[in-house]
PQR file of N, CA, C, O and H, with PARSE charges and radii, in Angstrom:
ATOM      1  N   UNK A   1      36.763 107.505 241.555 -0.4000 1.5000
ATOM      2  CA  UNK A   1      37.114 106.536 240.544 -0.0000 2.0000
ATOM      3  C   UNK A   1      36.659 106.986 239.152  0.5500 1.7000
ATOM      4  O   UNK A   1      37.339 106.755 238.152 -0.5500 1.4000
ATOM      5  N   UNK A   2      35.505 107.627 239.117 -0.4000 1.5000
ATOM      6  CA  UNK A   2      34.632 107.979 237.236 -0.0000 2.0000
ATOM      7  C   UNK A   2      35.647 109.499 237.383  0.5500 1.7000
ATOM      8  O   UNK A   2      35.331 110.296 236.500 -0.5500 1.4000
ATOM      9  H   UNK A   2      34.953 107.815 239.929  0.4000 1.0000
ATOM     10  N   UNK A   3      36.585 109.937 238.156 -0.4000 1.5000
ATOM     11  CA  UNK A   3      37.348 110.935 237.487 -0.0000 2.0000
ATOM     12  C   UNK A   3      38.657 110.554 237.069  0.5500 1.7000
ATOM     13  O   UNK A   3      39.409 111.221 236.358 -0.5500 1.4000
ATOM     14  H   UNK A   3      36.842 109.289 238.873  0.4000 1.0000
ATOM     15  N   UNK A   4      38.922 109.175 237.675 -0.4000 1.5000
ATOM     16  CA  UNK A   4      40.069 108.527 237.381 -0.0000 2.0000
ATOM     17  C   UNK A   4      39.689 108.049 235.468  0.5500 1.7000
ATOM     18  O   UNK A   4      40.304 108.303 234.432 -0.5500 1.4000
ATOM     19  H   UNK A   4      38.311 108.633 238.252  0.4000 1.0000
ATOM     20  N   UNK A   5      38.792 107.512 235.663 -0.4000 1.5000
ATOM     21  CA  UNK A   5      38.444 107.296 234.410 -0.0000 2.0000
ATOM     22  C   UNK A   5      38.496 108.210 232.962  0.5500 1.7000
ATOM     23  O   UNK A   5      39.153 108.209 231.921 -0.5500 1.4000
ATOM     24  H   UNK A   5      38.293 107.306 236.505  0.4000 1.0000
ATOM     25  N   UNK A   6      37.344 109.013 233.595 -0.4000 1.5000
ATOM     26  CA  UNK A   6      37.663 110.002 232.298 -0.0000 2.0000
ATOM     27  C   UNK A   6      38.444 111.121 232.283  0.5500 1.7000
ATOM     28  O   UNK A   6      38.045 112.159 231.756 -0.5500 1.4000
ATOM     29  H   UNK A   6      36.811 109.014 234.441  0.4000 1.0000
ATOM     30  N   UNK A   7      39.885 110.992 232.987 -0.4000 1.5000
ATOM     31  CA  UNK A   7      41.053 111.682 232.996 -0.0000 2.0000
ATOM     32  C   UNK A   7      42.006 110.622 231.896  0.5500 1.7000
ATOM     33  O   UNK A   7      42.732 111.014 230.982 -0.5500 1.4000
ATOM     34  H   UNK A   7      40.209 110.148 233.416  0.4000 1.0000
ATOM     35  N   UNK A   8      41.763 109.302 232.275 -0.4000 1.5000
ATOM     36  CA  UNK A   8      42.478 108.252 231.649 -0.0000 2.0000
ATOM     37  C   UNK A   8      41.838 108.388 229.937  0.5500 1.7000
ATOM     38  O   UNK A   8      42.663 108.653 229.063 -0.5500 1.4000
ATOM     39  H   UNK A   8      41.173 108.984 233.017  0.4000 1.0000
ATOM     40  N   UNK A   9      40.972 108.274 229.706 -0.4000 1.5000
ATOM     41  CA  UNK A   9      40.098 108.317 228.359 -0.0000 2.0000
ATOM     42  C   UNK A   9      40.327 109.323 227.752  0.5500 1.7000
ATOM     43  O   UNK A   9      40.461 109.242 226.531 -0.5500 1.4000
ATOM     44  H   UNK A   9      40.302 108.058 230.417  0.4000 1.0000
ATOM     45  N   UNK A  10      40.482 111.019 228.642 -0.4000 1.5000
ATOM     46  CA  UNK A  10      40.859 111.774 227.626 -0.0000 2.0000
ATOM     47  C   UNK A  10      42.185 112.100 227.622  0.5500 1.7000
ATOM     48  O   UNK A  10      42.583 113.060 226.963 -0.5500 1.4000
ATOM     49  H   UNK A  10      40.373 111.085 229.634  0.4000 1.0000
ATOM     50  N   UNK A  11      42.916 111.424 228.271 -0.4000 1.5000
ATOM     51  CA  UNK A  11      44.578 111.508 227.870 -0.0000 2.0000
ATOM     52  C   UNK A  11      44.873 110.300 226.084  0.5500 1.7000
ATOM     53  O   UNK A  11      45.513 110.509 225.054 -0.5500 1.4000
ATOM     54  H   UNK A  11      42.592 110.644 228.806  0.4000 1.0000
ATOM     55  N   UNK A  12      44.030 109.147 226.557 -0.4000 1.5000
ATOM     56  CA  UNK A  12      44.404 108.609 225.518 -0.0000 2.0000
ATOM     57  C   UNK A  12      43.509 108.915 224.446  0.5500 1.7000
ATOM     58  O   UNK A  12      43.762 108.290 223.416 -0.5500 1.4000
ATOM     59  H   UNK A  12      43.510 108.978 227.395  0.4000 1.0000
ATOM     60  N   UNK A  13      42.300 109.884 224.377 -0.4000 1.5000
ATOM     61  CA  UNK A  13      41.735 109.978 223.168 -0.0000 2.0000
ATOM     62  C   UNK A  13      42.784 111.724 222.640  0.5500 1.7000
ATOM     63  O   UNK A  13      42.746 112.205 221.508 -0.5500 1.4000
ATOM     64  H   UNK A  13      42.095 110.391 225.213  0.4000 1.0000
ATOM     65  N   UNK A  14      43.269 112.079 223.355 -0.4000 1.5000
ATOM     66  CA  UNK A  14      44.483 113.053 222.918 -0.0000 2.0000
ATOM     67  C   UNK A  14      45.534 112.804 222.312  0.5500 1.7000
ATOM     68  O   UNK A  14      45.996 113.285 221.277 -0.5500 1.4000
ATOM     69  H   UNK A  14      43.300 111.688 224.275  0.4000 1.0000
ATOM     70  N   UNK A  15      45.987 111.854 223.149 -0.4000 1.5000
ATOM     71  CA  UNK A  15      46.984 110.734 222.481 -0.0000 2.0000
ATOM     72  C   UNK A  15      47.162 110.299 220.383  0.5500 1.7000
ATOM     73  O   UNK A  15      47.868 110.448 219.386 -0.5500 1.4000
ATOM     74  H   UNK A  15      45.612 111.463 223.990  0.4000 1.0000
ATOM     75  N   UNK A  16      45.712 109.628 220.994 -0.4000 1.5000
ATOM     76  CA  UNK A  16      45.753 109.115 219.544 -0.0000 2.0000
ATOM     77  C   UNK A  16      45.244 109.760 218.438  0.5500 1.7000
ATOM     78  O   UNK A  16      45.378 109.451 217.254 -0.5500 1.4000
ATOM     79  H   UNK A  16      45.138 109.507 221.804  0.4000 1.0000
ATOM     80  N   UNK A  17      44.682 110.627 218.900 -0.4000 1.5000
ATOM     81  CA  UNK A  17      44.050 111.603 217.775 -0.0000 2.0000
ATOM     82  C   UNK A  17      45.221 112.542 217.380  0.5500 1.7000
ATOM     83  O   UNK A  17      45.493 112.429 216.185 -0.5500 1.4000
ATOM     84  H   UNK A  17      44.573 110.878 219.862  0.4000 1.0000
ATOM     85  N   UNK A  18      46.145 113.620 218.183 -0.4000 1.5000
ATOM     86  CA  UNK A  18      47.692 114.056 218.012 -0.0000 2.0000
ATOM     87  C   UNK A  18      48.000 113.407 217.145  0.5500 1.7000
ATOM     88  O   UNK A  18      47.984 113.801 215.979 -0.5500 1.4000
ATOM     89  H   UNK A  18      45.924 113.712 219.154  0.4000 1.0000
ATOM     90  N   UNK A  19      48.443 111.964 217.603 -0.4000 1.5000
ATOM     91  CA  UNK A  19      49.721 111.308 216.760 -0.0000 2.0000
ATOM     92  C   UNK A  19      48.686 111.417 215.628  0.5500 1.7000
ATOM     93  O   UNK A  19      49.123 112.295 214.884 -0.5500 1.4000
ATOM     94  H   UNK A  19      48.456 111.644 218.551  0.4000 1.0000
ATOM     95  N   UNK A  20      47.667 111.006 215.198 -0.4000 1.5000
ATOM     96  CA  UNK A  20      47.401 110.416 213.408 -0.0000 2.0000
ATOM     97  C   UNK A  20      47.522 111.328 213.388  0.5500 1.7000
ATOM     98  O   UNK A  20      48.550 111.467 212.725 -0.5500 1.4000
ATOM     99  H   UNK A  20      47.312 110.293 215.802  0.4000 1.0000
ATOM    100  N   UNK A  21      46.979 112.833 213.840 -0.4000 1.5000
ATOM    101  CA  UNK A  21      47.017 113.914 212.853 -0.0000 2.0000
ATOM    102  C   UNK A  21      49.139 114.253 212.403  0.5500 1.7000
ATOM    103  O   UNK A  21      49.607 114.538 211.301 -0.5500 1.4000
ATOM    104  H   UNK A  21      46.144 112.720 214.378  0.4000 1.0000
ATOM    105  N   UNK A  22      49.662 114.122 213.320 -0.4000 1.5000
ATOM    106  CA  UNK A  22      50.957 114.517 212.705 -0.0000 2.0000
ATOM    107  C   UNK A  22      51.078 113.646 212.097  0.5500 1.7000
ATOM    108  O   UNK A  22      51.206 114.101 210.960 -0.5500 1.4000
ATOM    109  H   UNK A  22      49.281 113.891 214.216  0.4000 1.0000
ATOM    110  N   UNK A  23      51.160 112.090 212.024 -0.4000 1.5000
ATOM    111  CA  UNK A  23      51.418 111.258 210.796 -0.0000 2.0000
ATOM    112  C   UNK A  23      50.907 111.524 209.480  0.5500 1.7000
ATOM    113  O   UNK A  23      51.564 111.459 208.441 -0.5500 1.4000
ATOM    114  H   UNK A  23      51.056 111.721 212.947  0.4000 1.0000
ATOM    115  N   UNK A  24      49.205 111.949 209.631 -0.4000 1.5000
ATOM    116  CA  UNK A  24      49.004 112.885 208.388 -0.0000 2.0000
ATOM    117  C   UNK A  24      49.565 113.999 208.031  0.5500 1.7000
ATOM    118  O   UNK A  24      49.321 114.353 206.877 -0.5500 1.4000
ATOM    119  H   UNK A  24      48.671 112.002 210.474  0.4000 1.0000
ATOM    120  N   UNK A  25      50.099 114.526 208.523 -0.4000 1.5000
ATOM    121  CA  UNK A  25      50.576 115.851 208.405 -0.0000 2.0000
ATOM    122  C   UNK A  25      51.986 115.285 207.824  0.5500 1.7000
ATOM    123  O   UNK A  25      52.433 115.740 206.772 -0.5500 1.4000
ATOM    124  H   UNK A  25      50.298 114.239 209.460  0.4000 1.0000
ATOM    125  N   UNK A  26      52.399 114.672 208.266 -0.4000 1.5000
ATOM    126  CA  UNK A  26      54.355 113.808 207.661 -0.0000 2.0000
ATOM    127  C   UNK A  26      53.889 113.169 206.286  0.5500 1.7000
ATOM    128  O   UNK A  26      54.605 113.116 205.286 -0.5500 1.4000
ATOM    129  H   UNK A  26      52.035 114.302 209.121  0.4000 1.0000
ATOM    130  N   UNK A  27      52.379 112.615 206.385 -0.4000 1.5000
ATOM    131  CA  UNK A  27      52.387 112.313 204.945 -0.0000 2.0000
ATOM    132  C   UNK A  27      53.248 110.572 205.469  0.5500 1.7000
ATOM    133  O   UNK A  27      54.033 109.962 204.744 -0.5500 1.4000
ATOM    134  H   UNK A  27      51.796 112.658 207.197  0.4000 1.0000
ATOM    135  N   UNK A  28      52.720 110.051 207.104 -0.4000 1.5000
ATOM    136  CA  UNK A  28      53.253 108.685 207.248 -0.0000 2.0000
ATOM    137  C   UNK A  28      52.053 107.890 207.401  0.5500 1.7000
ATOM    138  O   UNK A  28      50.917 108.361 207.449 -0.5500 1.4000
ATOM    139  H   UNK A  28      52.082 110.547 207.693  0.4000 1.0000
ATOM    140  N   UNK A  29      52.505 106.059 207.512 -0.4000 1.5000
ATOM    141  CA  UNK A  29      51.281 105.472 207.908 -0.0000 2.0000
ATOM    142  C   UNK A  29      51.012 105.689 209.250  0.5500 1.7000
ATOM    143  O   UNK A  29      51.766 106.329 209.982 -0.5500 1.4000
ATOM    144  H   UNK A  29      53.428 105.677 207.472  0.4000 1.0000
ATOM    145  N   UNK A  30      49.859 105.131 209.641 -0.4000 1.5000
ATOM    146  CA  UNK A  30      49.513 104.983 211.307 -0.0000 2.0000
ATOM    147  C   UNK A  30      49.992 103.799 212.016  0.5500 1.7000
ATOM    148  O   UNK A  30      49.212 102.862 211.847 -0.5500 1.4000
ATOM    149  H   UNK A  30      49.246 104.611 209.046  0.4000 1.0000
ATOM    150  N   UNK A  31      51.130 103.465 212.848 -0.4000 1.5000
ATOM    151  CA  UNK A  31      51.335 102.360 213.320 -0.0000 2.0000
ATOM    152  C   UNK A  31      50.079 101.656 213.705  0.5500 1.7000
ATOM    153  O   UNK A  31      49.172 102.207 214.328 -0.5500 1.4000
ATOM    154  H   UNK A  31      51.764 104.226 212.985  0.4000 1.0000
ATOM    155  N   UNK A  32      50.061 100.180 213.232 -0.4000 1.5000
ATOM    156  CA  UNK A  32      49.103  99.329 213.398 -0.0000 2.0000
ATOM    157  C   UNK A  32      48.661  99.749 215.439  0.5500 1.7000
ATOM    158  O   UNK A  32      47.479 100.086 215.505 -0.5500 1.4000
ATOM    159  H   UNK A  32      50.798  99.732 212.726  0.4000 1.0000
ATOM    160  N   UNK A  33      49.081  99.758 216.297 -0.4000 1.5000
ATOM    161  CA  UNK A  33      48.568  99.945 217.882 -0.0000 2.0000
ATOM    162  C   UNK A  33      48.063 101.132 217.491  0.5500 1.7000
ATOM    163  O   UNK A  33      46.855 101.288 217.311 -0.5500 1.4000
ATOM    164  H   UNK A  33      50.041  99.484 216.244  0.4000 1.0000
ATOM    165  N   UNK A  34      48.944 102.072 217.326 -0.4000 1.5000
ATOM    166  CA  UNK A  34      47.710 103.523 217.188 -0.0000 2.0000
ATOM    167  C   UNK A  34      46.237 103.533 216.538  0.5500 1.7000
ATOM    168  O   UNK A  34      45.259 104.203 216.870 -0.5500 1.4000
ATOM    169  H   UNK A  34      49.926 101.946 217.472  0.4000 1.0000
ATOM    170  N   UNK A  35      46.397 102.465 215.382 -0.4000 1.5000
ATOM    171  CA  UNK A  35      45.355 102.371 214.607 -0.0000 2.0000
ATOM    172  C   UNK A  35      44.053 101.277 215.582  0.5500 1.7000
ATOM    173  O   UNK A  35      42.825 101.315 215.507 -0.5500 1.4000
ATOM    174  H   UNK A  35      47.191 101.921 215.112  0.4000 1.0000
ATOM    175  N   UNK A  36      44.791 100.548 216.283 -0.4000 1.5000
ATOM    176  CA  UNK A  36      44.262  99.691 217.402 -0.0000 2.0000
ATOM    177  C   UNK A  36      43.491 100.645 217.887  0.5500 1.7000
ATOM    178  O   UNK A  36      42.443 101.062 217.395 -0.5500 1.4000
ATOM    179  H   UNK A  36      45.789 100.518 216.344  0.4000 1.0000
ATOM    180  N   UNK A  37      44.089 101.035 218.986 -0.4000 1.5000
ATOM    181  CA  UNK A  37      43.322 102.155 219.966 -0.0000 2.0000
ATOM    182  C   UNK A  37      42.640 102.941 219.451  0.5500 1.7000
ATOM    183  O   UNK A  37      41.582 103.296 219.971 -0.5500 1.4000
ATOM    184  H   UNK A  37      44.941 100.696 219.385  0.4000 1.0000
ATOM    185  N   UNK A  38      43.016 103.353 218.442 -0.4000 1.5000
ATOM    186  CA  UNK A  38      41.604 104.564 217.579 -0.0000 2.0000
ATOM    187  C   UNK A  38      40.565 103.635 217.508  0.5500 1.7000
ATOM    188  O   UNK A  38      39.608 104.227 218.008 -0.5500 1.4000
ATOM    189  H   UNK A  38      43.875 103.065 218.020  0.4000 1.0000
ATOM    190  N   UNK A  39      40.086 102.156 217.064 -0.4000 1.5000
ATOM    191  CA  UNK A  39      39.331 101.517 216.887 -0.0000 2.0000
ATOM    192  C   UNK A  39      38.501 101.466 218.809  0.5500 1.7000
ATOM    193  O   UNK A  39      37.386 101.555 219.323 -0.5500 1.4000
ATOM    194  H   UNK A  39      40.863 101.675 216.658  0.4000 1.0000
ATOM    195  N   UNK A  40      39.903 101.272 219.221 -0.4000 1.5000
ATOM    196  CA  UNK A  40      39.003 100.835 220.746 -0.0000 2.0000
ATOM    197  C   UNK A  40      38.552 101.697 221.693  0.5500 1.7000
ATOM    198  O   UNK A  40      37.965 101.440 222.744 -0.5500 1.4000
ATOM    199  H   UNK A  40      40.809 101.199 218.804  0.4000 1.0000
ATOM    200  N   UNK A  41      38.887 102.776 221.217 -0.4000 1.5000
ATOM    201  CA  UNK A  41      38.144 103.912 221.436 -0.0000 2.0000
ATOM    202  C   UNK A  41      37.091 104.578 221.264  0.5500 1.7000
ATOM    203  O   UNK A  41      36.474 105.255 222.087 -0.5500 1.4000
ATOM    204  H   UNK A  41      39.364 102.984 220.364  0.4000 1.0000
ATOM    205  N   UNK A  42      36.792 104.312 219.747 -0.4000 1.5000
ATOM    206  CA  UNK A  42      35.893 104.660 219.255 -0.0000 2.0000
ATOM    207  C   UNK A  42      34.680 103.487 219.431  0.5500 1.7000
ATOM    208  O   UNK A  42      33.556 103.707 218.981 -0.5500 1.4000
ATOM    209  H   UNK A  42      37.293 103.762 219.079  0.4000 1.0000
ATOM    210  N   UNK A  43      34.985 102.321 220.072 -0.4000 1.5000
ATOM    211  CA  UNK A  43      33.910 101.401 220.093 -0.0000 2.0000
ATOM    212  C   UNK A  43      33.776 101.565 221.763  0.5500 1.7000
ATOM    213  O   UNK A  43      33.066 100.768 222.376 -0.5500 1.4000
ATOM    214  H   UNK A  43      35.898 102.143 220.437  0.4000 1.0000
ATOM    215  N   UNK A  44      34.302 102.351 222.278 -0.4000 1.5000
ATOM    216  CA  UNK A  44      34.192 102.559 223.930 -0.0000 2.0000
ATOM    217  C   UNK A  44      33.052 103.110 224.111  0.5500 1.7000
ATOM    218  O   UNK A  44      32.129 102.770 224.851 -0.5500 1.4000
ATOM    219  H   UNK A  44      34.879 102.999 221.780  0.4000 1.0000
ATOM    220  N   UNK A  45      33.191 104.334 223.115 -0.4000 1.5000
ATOM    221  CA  UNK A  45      32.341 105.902 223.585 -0.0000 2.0000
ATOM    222  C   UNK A  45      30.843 105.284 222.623  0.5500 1.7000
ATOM    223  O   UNK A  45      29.714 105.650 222.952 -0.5500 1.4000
ATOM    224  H   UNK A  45      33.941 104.610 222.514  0.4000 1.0000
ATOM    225  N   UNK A  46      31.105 104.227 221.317 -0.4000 1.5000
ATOM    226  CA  UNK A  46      29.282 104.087 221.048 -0.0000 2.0000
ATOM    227  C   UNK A  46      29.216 103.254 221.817  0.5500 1.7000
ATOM    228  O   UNK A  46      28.014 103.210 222.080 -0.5500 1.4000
ATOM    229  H   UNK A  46      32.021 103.929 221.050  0.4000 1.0000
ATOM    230  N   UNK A  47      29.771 102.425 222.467 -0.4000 1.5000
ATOM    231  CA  UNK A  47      29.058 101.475 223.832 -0.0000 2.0000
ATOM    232  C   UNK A  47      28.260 102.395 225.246  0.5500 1.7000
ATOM    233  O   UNK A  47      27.185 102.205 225.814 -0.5500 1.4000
ATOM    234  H   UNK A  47      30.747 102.461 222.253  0.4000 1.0000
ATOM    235  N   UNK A  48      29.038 103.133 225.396 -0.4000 1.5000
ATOM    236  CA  UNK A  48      29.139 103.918 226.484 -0.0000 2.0000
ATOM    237  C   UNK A  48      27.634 104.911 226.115  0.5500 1.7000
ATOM    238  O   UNK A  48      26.579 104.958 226.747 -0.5500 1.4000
ATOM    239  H   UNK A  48      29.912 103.287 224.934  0.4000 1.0000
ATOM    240  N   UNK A  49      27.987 105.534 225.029 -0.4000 1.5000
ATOM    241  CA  UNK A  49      26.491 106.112 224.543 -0.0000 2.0000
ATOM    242  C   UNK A  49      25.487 105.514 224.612  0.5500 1.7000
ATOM    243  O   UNK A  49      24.510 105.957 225.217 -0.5500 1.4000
ATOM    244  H   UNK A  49      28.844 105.496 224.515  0.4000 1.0000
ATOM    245  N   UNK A  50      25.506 104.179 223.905 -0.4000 1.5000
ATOM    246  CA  UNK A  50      24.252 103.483 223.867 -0.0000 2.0000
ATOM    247  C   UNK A  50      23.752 102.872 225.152  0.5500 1.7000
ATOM    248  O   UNK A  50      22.553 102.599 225.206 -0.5500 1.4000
ATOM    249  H   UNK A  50      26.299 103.819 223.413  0.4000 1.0000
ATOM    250  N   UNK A  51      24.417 102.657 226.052 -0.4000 1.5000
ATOM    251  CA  UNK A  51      24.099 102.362 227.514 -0.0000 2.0000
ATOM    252  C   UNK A  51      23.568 103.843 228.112  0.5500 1.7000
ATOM    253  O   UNK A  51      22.493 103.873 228.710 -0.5500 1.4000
ATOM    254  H   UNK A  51      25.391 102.879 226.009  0.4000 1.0000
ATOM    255  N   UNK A  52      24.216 104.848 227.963 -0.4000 1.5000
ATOM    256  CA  UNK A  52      23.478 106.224 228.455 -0.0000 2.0000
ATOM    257  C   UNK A  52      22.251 106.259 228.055  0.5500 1.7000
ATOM    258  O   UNK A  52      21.345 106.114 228.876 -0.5500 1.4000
ATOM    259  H   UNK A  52      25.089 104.823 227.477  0.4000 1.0000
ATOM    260  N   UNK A  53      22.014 106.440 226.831 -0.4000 1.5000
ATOM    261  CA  UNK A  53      20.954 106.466 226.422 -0.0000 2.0000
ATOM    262  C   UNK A  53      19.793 105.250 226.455  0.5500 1.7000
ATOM    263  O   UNK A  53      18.607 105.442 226.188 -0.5500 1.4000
ATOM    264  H   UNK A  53      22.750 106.558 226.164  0.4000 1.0000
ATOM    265  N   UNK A  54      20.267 104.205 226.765 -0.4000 1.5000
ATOM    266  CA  UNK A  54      19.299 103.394 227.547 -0.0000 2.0000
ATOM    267  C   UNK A  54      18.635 103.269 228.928  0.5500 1.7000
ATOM    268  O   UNK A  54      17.542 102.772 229.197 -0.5500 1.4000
ATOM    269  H   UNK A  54      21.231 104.048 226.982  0.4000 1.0000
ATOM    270  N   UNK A  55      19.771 103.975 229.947 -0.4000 1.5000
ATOM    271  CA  UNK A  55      20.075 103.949 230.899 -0.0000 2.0000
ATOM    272  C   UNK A  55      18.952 104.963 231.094  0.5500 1.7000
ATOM    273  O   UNK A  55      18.172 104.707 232.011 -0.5500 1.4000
ATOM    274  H   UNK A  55      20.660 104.379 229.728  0.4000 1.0000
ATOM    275  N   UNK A  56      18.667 106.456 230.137 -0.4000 1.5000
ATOM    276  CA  UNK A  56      17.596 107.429 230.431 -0.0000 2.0000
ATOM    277  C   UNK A  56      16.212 107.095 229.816  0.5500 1.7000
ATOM    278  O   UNK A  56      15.151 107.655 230.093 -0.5500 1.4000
ATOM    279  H   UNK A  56      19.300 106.664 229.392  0.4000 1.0000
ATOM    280  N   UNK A  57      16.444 105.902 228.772 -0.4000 1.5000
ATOM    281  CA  UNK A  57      15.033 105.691 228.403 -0.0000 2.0000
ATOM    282  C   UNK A  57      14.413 104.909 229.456  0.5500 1.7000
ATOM    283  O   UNK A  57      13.198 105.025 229.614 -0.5500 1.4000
ATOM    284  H   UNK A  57      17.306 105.447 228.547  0.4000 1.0000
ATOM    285  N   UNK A  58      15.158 104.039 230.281 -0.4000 1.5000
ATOM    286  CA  UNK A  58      14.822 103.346 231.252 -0.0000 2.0000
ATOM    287  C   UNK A  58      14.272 104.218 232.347  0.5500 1.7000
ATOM    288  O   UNK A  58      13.061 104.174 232.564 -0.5500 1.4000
ATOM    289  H   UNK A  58      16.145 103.944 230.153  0.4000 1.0000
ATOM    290  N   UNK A  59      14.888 104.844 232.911 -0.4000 1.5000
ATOM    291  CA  UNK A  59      14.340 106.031 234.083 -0.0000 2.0000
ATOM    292  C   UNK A  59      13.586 106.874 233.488  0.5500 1.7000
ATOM    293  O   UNK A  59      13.064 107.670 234.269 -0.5500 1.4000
ATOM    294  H   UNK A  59      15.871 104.880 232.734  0.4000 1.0000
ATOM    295  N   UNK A  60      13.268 107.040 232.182 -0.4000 1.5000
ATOM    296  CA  UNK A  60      12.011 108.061 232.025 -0.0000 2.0000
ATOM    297  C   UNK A  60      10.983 106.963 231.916  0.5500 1.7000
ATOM    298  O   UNK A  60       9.963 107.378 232.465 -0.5500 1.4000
ATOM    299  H   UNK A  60      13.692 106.393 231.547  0.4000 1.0000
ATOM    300  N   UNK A  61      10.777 105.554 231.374 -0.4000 1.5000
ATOM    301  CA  UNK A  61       9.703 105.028 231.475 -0.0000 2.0000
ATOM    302  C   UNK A  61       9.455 104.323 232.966  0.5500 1.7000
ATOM    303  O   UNK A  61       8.350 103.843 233.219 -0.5500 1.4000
ATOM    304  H   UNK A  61      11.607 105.218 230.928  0.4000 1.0000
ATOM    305  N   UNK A  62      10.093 104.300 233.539 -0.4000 1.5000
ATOM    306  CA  UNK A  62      10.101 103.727 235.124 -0.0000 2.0000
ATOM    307  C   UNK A  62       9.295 105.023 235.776  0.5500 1.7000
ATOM    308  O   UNK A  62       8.594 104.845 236.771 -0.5500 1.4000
ATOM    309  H   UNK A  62      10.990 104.690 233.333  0.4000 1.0000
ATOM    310  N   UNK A  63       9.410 106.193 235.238 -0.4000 1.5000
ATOM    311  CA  UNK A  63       8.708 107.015 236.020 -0.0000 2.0000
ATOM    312  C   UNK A  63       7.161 107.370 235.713  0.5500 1.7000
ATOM    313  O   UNK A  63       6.357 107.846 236.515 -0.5500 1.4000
ATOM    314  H   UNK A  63       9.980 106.338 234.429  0.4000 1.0000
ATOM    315  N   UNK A  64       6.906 106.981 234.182 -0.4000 1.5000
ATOM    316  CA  UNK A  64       5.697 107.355 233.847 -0.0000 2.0000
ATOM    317  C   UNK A  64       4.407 106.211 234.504  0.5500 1.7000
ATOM    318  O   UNK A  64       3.217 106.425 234.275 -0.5500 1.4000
ATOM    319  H   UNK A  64       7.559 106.594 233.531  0.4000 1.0000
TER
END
């Protein structure tokens, strides 16, 4: 299932990062959903971080 996942995450963080860059590149706007998902993406991975990194401060003080 966590390869189902981050097969899914990095198709769509490919996704959306591609398209803005060719819309920058056309010199177009970013459709408002693309601009969506860049947001919900990017609030995935600092969630996701900040739980990792809690997740190891927790198991290093559980061990001391």
């Amino acid at each position: 299932m966590l390869e189902f996942a981050a097969l899914t995450y990095g198709v769509l963080a490919t996704f959306v990062v591609n398209s803005a860059r060719r819309n920058r590149r056309e010199e177009r706007a970013n459709p408002p959903i693309l601009t969506l998902f860049g947001f919900l993406l990017m609030a995935f991975s600092i969630a996701m971080s900040v739980m990792l990194i809690g997740y190891v401060g927790y198991q290093h003080l559980a061990i001391a």
